[in-house]
C-alpha positions as CSV (number, residue, x, y, z in Angstrom):
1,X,0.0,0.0,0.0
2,X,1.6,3.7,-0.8
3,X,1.3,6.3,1.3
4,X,-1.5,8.1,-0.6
5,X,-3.7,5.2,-0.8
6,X,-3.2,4.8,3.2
7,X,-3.8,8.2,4.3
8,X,-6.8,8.3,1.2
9,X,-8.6,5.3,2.5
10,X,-7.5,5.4,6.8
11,X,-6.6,8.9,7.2
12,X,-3.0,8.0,8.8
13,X,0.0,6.5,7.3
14,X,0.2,3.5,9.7
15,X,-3.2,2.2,9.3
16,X,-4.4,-0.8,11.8
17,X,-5.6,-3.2,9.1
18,X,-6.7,-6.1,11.1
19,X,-9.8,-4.2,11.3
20,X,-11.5,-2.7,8.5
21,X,-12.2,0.7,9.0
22,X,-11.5,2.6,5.9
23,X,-12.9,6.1,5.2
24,X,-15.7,6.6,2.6
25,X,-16.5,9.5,0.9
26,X,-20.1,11.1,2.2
27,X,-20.2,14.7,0.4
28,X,-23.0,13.4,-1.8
29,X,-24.7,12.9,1.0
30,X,-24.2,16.3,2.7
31,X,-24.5,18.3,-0.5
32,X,-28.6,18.8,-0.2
33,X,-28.4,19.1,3.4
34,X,-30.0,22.0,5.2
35,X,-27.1,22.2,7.7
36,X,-25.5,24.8,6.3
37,X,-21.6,24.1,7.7
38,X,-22.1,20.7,5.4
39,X,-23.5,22.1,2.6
40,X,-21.2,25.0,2.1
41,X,-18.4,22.0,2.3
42,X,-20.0,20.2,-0.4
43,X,-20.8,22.8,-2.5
44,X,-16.9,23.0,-3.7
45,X,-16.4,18.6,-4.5
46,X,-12.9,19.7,-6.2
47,X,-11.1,21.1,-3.1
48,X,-13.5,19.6,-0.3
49,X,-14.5,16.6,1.4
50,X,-16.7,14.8,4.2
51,X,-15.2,11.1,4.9
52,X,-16.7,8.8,7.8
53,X,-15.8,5.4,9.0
54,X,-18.8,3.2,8.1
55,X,-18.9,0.8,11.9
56,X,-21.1,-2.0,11.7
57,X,-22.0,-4.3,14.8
């Protein structure tokens, strides 16, 4: 794994991968909200982002 493609998909360079907890990208999801700190975020999708870990149970 490079380092792009750890810190693009686990946010750090030393990524704990006996779990997995990458980071997906959410600004589609924020991009019609009516919080407004989201949506001004997502209204720029070539300079911005909004990643979450995804945690099932």
């Amino acid at each position: 794994m490079t380092f792009n493609e750890a810190i693009e998909n686990y946010g750090t360079d030393k990524p704990d991968l006996r779990y997995d907890m990458q980071l997906i990208d959410v600004i589609d999801i924020f991009a019609n909200s009516t919080n407004e700190i989201f949506s001004s975020i997502a209204s720029d999708l070539k300079t911005n982002r909004i990643k979450a870990i995804k945690v099932t149970g």
